[in-house]
TORLUM-869944 format. One line per 3 residues: their letters; for each residue z, y, x of N, C-alpha, C. Coordinates in pm, 1 decimal, m for minus. Each point is the difference from the previous one (the first is absolute). Layout:
REM TORLUM-869944
a = Z/Y/X/Z/Y/X/Z/Y/X | ... $
END
This chain:
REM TORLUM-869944
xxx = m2650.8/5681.7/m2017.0/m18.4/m46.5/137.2/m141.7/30.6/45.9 | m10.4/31.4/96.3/m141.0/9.1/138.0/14.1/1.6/110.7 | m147.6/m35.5/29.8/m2.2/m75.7/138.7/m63.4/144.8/70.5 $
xxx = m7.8/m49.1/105.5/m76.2/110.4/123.1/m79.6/m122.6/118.9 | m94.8/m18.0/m2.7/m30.7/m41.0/91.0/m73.9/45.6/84.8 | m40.9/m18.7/171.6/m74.1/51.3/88.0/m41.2/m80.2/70.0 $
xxx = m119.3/27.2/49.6/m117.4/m60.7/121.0/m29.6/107.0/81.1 | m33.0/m41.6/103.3/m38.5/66.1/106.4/m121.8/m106.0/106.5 | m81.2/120.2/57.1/m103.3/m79.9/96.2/m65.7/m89.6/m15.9 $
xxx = m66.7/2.4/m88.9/m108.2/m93.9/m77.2/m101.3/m91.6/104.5 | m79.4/159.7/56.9/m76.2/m46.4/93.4/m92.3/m84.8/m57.4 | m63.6/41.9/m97.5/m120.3/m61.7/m65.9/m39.7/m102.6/m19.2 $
xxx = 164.9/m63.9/m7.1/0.5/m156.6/m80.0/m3.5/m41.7/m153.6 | m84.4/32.2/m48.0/m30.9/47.3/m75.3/20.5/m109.3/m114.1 | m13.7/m115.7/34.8/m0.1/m145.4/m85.9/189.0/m25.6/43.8 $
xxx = 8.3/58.1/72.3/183.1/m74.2/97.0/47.2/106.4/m168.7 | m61.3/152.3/m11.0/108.7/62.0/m51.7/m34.9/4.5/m166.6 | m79.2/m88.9/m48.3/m9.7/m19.2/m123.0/80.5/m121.2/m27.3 $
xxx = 0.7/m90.4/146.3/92.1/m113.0/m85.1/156.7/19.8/11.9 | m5.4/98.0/97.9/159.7/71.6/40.3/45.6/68.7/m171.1 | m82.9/77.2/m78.7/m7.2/28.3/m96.9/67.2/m44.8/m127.8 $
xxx = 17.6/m142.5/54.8/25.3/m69.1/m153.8/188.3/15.0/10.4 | 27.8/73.9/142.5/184.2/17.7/m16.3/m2.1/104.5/m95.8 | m54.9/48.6/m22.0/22.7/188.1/m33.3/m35.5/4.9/m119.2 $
xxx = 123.8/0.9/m107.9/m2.0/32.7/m146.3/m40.8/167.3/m42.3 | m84.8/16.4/m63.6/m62.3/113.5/m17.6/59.6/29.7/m157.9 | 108.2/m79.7/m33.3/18.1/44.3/m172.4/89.5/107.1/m19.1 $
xxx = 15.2/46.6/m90.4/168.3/88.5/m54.5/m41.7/127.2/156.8 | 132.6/9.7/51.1/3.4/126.1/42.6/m6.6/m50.9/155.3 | m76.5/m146.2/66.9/m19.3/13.9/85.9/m89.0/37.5/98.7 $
xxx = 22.0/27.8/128.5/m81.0/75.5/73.2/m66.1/m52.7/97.5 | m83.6/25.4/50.0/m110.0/m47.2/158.5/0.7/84.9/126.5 | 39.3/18.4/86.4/0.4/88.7/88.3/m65.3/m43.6/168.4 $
xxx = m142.3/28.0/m23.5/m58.1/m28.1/147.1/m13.1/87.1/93.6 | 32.7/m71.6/122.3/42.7/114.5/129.4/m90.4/37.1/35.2 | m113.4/m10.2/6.3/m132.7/37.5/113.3/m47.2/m131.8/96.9 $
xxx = m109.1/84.4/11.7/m12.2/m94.2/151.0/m96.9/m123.0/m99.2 | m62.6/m0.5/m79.5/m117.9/m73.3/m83.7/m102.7/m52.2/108.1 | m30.3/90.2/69.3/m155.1/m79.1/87.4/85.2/43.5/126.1 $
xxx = m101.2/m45.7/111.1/5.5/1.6/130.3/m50.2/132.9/66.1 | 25.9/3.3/107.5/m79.9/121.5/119.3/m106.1/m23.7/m13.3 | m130.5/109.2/m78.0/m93.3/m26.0/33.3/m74.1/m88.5/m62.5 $
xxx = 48.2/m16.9/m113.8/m47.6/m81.8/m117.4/m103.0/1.9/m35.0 | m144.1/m74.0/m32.0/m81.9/9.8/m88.9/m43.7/m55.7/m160.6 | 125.4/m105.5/10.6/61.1/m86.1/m136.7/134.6/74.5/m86.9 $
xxx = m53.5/82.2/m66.5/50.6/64.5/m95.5/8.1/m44.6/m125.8 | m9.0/m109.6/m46.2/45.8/m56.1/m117.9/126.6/m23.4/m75.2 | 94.4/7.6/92.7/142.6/m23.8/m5.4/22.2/203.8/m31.5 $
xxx = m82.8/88.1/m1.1/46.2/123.3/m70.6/m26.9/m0.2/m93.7 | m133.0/m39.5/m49.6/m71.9/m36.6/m190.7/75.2/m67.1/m44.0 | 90.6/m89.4/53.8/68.7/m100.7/m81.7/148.6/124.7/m60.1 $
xxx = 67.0/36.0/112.7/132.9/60.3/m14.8/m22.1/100.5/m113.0 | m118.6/82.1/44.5/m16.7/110.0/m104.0/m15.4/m60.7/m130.8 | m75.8/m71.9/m1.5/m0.4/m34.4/m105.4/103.7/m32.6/m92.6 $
xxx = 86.5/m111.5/99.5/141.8/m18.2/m85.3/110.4/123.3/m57.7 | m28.5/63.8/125.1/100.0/128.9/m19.5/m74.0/87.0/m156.2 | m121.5/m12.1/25.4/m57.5/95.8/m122.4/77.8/m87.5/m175.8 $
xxx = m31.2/m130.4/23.4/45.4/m96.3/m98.2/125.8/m19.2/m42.8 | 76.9/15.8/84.6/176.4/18.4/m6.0/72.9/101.3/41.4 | m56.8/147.6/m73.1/68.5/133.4/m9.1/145.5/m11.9/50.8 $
xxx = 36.1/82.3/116.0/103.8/21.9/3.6/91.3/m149.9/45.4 | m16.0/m79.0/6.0/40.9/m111.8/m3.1/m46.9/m73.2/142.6 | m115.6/55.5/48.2/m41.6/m51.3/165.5/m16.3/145.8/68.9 $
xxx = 102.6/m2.1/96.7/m46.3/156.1/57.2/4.3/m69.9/156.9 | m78.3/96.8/28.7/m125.5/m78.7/134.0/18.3/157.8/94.7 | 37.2/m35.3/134.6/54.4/103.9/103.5/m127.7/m20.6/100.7 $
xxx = 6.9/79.9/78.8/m93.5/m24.3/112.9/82.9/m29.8/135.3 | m146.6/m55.6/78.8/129.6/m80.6/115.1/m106.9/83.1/133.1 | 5.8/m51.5/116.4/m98.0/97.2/103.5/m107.6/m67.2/m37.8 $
xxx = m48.1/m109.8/26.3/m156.1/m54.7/m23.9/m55.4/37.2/m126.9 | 25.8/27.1/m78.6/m57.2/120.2/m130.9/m17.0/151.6/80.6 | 120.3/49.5/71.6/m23.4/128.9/55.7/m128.4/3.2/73.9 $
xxx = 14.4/m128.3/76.1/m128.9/m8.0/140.7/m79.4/m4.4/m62.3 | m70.4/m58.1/m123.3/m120.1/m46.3/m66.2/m56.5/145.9/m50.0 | 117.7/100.2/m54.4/m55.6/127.5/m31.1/m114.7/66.0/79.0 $
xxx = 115.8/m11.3/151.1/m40.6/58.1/173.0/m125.1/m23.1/5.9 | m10.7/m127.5/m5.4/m120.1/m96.5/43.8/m157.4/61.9/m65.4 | 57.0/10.9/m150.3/m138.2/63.4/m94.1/14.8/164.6/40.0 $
xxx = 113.1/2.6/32.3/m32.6/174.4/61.6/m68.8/m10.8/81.0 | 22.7/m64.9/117.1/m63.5/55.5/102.4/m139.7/m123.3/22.0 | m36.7/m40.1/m138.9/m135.8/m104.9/22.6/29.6/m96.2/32.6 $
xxx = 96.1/m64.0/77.6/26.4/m139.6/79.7/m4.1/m69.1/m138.2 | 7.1/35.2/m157.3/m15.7/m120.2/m63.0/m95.8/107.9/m138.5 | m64.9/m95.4/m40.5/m154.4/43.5/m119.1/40.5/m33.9/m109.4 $
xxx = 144.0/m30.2/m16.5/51.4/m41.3/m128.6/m19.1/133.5/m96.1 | m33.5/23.5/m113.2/m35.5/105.4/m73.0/46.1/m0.2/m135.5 | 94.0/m115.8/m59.4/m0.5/5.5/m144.2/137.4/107.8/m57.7 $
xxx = m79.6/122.2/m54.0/66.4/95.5/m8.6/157.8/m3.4/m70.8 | m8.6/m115.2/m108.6/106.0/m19.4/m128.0/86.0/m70.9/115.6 | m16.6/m103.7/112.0/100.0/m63.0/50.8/40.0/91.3/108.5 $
xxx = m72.5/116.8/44.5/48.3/96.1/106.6/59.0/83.9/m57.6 | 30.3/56.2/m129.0/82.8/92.6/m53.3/119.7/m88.1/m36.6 | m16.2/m119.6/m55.5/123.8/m28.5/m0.3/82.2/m55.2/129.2 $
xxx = m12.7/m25.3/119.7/m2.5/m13.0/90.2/119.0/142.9/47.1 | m42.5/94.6/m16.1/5.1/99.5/70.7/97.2/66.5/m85.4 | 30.8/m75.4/m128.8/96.8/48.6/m111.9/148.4/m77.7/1.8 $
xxx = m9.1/m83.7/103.6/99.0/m120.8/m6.1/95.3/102.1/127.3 | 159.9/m38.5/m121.2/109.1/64.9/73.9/34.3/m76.6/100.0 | 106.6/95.1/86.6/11.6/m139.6/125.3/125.1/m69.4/m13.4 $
xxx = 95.4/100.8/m100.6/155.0/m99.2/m69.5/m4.6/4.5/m106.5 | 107.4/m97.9/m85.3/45.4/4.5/m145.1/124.1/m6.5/3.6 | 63.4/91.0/m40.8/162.7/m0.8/m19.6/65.8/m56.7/m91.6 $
xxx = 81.6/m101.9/m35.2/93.0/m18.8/m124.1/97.1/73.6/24.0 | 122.9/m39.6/m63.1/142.6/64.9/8.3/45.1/m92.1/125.1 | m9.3/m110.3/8.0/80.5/m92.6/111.8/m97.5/10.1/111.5 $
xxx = m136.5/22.3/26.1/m86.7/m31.6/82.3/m116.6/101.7/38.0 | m65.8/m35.1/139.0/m102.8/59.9/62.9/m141.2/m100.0/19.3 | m90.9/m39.2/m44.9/m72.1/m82.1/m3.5/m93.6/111.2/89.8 $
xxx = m35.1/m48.5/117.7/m161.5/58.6/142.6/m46.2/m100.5/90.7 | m87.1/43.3/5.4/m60.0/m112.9/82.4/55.1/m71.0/151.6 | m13.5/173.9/74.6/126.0/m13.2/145.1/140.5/39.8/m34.5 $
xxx = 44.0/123.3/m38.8/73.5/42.0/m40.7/31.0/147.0/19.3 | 103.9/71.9/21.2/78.8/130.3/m3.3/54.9/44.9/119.7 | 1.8/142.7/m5.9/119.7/32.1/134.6/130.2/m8.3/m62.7 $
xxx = 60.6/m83.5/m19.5/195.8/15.1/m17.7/30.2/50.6/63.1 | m16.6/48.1/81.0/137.0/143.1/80.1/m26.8/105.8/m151.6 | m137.6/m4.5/m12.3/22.0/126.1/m135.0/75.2/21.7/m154.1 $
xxx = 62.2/m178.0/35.2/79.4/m4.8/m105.7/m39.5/24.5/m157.2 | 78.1/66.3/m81.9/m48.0/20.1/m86.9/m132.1/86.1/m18.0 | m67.1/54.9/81.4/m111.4/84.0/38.1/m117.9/m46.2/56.6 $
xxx = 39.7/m137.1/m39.2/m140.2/m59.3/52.7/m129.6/6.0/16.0 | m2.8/18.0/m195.5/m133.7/2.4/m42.6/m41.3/137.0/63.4 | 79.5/131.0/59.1/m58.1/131.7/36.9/m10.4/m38.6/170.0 $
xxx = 124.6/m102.1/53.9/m10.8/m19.2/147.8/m121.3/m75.9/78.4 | m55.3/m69.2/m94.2/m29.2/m150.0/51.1/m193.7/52.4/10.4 | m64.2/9.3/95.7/m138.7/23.6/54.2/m56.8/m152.0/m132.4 $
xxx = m152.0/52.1/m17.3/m78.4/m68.1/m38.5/m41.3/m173.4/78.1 | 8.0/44.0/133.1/51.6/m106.9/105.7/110.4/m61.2/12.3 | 50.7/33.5/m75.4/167.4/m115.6/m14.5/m23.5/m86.0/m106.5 $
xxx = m42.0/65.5/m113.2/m66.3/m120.4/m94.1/m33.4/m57.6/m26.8 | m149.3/m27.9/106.7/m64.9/m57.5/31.5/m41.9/m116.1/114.8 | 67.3/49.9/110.9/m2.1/m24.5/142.9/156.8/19.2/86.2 $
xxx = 91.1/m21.5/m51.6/110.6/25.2/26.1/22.4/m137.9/106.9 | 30.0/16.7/124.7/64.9/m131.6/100.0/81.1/72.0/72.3 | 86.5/m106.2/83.7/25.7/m110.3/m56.2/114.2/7.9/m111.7 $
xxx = 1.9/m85.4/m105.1/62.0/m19.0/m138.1/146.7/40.1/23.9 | 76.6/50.0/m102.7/145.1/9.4/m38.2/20.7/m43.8/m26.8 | 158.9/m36.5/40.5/125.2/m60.6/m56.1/121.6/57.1/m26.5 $
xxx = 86.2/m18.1/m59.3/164.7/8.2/m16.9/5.5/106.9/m160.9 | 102.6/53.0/m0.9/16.3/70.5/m146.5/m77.4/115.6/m32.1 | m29.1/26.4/m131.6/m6.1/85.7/m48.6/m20.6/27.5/m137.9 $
xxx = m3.3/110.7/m19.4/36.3/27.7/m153.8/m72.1/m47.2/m156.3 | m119.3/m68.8/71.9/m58.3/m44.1/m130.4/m84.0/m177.8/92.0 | m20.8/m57.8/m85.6/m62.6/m123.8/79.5/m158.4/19.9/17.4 $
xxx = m101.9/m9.9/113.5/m93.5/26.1/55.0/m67.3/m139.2/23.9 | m98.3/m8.5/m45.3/m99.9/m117.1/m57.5/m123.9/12.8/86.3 | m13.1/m60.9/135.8/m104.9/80.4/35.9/m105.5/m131.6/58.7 $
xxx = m129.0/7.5/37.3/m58.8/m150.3/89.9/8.4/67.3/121.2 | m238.1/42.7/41.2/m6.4/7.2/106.1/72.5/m58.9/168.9 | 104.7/m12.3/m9.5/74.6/m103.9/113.7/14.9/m153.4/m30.3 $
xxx = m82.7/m60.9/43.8/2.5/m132.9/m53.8/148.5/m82.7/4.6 | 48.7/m40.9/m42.9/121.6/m53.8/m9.8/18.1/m117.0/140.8 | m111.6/m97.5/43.3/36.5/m74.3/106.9/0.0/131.5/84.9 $
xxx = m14.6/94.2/6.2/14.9/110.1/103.5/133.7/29.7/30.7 | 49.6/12.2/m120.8/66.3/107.9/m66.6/163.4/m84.6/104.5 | m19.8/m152.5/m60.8/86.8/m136.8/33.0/m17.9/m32.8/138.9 $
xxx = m119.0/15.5/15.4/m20.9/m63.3/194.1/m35.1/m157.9/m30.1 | m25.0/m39.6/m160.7/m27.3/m160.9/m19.7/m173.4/14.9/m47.5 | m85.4/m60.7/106.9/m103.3/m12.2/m59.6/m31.6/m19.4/m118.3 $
xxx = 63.3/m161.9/m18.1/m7.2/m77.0/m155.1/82.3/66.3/m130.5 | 9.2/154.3/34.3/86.2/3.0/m120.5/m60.3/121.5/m64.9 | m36.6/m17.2/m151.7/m115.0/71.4/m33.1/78.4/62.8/m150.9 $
xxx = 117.4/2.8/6.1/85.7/m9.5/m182.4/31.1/142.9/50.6 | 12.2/37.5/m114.5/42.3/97.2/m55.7/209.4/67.2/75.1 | m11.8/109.8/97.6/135.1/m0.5/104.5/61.1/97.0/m56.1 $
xxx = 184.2/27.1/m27.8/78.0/76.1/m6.5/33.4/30.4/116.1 | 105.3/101.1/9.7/52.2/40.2/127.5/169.5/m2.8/m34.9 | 11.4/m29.1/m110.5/122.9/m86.6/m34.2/91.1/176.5/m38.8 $
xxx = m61.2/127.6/m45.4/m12.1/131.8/m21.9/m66.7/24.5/m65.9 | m60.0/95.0/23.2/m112.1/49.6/m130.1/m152.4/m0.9/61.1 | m27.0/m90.2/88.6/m173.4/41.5/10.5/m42.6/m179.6/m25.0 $
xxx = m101.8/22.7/m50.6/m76.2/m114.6/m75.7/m151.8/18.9/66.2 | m59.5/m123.7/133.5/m124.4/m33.2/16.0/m63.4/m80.8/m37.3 | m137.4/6.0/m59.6/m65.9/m117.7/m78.5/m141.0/m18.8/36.9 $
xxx = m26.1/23.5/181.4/m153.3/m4.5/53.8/9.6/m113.3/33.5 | m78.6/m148.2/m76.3/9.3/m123.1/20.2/m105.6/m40.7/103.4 | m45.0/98.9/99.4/m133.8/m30.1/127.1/m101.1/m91.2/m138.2 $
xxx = 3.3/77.6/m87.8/m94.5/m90.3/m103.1/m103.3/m83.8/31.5 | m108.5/54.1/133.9/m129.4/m45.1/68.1/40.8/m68.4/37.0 | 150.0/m81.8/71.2/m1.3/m92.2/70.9/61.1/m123.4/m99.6 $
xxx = 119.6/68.9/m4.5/67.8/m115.3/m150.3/m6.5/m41.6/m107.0 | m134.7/76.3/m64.6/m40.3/17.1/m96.3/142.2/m10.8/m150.5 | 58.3/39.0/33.3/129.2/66.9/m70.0/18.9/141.8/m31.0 $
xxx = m60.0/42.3/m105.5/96.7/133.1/m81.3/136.6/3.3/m34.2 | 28.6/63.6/55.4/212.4/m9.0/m24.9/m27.5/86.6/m161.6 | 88.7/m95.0/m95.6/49.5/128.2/m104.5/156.0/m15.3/13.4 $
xxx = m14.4/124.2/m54.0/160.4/66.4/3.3/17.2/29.2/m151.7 | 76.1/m28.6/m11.8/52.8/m23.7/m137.7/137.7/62.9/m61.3 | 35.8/134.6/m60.9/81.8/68.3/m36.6/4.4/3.0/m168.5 $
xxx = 162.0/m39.3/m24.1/74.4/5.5/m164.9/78.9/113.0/0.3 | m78.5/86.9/m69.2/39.6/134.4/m17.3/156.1/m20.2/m81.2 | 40.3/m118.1/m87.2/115.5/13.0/m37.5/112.6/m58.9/86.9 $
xxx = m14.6/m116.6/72.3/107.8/m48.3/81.5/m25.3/80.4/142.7 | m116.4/33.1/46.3/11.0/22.8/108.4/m0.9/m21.7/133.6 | m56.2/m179.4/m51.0/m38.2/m57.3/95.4/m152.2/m1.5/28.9 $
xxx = 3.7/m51.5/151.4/m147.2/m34.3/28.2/m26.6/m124.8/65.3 | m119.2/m55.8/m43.1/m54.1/m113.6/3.7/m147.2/m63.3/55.4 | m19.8/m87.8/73.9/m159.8/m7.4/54.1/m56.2/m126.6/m72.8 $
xxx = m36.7/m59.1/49.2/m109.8/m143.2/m2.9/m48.8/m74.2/142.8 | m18.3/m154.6/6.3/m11.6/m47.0/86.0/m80.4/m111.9/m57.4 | m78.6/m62.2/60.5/m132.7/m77.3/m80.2/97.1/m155.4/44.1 $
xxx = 21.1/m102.0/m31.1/45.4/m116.5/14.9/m56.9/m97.3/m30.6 | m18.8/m96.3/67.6/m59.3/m153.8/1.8/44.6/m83.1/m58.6 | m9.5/m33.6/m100.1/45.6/m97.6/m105.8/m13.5/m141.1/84.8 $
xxx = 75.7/m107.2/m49.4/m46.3/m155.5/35.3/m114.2/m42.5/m64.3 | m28.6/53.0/m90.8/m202.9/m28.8/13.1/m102.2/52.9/5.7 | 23.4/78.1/126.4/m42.3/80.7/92.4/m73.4/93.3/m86.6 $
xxx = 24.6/52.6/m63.2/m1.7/162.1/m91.6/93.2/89.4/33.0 | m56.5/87.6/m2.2/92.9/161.3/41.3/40.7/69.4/m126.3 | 139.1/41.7/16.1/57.1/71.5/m108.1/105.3/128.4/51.0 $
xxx = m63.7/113.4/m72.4/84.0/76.0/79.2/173.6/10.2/m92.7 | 85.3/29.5/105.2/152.4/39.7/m7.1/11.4/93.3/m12.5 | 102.5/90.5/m73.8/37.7/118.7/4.0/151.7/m13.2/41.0 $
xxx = 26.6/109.5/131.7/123.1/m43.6/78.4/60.0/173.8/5.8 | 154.5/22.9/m23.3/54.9/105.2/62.4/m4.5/94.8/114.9 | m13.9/81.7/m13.3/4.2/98.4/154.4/130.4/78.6/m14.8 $
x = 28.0/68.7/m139.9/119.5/70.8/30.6/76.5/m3.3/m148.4 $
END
């Protein structure tokens, strides 16, 4: 048995996503899969990249880390001077980060894909679909697509709703407006049954929080 789990849109919560952390079993053959989208537009608090790299360097193969647009922009930014950030080891890896990960059942990106290209995606789909893809998809297709960037109260039209959204098909959003709700959605995939699963933090009767792990599909 293994797990698959994913985050998306951090947004340089940096203490929210270490304690978000303690869902995500790192043993046996399970996996970590973060969407992008770590810091903000225009960031000058880059700590939340020393941290990831780091983990990713520590758990080979086991945390694979995509880029989302605000990594793209941050490139822009030191291109074109708007930012003096200079540390060479976090700009190569930066610039080394794929923008999908494929399983057999799934598409894990930040925005997502062109589906009209069907099985031809990965040759159809612009560098800008990966990254910056709006507004979000829905309905079938051939593999299940794991994506944030569209915040989910968006996504719903419900402010207050920050969990982790199916489309009751194959596309899976998990942009929890983190800055506002301070909620990381994980998404939670059993490579043997086949289901998927999130978390929801709950209020105990003596007034302690405990998180739930609840069904999606």
């Amino acid at each position: 048995m293994a797990y698959i789990y994913a985050m998306s849109d951090i947004h340089e919560e940096l203490a929210l996503f270490k304690e978000t952390l303690s869902l995500v079993d790192l043993s046996e053959n399970n996996q970590l899969i973060l969407l992008g989208d770590y810091i903000d537009i225009h960031s000058q608090d880059l700590s939340i990249l020393y941290f990831i790299k780091e983990m990713q360097e520590k758990h080979k193969n086991k945390v694979i880390t995509l880029a989302g647009n605000h990594e793209m922009m941050l490139l822009e930014d030191i291109q074109s001077k708007a930012s003096s950030f200079h540390d060479t080891a976090v700009l190569n890896w930066l610039k080394s980060l794929p923008f999908y990960y494929e399983t057999e059942k799934q598409i894990f990106v930040h925005a997502g894909i062109d589906e009209e290209a069907e099985e031809y995606w990965k040759w159809g789909s612009e560098d800008y679909y990966f990254c910056c893809k709006y507004p979000h998809t829905t309905g079938k297709f051939y593999k299940d697509i794991i994506a944030g960037h569209v915040s989910t109260s968006e996504i719903t039209g419900k402010a207050d709703y920050h969990k982790a959204w199916w489309d009751k098909q194959n596309h899976f959003y998990i942009d929890g407006n983190t800055r506002v709700s301070k909620t990381i959605p994980v998404l939670k995939y059993d490579t043997v049954s086949g289901k998927y699963t999130s978390f929801e933090k709950k209020k105990q009767n003596d007034g302690n929080f405990e998180w739930k792990e609840y069904a999606i599909k």
